[in-house]
matplotlib code that plots the C-alpha trace (Angstrom):
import matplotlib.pyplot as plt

x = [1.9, -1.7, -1.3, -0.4, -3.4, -5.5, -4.1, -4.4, -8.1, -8.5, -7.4, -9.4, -12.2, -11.2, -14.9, -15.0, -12.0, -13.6, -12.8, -9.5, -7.4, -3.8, -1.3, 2.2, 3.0, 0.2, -2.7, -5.6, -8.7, -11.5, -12.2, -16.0, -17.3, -15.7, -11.8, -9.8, -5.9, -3.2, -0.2, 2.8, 5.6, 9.5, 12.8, 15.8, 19.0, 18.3, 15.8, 11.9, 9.8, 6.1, 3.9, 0.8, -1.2, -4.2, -6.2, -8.3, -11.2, -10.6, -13.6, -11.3, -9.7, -11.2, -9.0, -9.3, -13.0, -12.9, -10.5, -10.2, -9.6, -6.6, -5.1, -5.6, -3.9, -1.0, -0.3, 0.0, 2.2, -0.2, 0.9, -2.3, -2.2, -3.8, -1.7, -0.4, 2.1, 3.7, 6.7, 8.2, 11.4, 10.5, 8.6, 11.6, 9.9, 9.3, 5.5, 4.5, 6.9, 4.3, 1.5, 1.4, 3.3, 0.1, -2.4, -0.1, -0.6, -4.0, -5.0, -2.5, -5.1, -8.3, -6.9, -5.2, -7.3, -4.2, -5.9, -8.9, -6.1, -3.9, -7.2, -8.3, -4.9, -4.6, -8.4, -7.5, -4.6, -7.3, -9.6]
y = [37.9, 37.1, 33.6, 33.8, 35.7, 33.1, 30.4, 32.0, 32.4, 29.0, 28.2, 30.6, 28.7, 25.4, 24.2, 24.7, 22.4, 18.6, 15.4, 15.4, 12.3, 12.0, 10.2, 9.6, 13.2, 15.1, 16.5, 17.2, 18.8, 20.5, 24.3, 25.7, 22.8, 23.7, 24.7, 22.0, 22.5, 20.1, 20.5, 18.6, 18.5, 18.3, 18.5, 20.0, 20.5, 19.5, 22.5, 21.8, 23.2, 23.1, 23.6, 25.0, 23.4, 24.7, 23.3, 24.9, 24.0, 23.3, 22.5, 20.9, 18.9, 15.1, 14.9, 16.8, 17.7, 16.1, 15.1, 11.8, 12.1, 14.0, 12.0, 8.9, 10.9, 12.0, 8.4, 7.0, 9.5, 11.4, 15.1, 17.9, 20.8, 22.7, 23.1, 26.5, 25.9, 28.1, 26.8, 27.8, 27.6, 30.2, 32.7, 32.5, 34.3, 33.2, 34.2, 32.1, 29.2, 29.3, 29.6, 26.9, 24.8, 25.3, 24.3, 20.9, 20.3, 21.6, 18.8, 16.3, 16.7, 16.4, 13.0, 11.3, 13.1, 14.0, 17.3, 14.6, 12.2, 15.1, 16.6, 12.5, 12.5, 15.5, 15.7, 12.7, 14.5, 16.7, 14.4]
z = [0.1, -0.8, -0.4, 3.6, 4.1, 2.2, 4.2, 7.4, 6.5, 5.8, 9.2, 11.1, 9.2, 9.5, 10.3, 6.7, 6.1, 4.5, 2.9, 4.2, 2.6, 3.2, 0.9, 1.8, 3.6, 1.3, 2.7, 0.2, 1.2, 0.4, 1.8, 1.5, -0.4, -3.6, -3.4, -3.8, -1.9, -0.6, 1.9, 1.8, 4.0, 2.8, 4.2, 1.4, 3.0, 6.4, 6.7, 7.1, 4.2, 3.3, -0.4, -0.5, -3.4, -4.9, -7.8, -9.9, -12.1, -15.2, -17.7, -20.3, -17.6, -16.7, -13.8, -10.3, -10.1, -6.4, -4.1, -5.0, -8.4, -7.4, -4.7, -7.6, -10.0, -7.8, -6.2, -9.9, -10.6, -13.0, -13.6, -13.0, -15.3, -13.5, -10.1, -8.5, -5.8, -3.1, -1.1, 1.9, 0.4, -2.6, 0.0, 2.2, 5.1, 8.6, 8.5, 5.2, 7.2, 10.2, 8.7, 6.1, 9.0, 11.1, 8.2, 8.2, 11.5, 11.7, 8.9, 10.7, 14.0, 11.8, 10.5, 13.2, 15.7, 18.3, 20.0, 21.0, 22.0, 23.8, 25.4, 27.1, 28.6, 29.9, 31.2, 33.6, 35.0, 35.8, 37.9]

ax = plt.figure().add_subplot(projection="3d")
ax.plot(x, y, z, "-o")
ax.set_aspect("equal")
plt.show()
């Protein structure tokens, strides 16, 4: 699955991970100045799922050229043409599961900033 490999890519990269907004349990952000994606976690049938969003340019299109045109548009419940979306529950394996669980929690950290949190409480156990 081509999409696994692109989001384990992304991750390797994350330094190139930016404008990061979250809204509600959606994480949109930017990759490499210019590709615009979004993670979202879900639970369906007591089982933990994830989608992979990506969205991409369209000229005809007013709405999503940045980040925050797409966050606006999503909170009010605007619908984006242009969207592909991958879902845990579609790919059904355990190594798209992990992966697009760890881009979750790898944009969870950037926001809320738990490694830095995790890392000051550990480091004075360590004095």
């Amino acid at each position: 699955m081509k999409i696994v490999l692109v989001v384990n890519s992304i991750i390797s990269h994350k330094e190139k991970i930016t404008d990061v907004v979250v809204e509600k349990s959606e994480f949109f952000f930017l990759y490499n100045g210019k590709h615009k994606w979004s993670v979202k976690k879900f639970e369906q049938d007591w089982k933990e799922h994830f989608i992979v969003n990506f969205f991409p340019d369209n000229p005809d299109d007013i709405i999503g050229r940045n980040i925050t045109d797409i966050v606006t548009s999503r909170s009010w419940g605007g619908g984006i043409d242009n969207v592909v979306s991958y879902s845990t529950k579609e790919l059904d394996t355990v190594e798209a599961y992990e992966t697009f669980k760890e881009l979750y929690e790898l944009l969870f950290d950037k926001v809320y900033g738990i490694d830095d949190i995790f890392n000051d409480i550990i480091g004075e156990d360590l004095l």
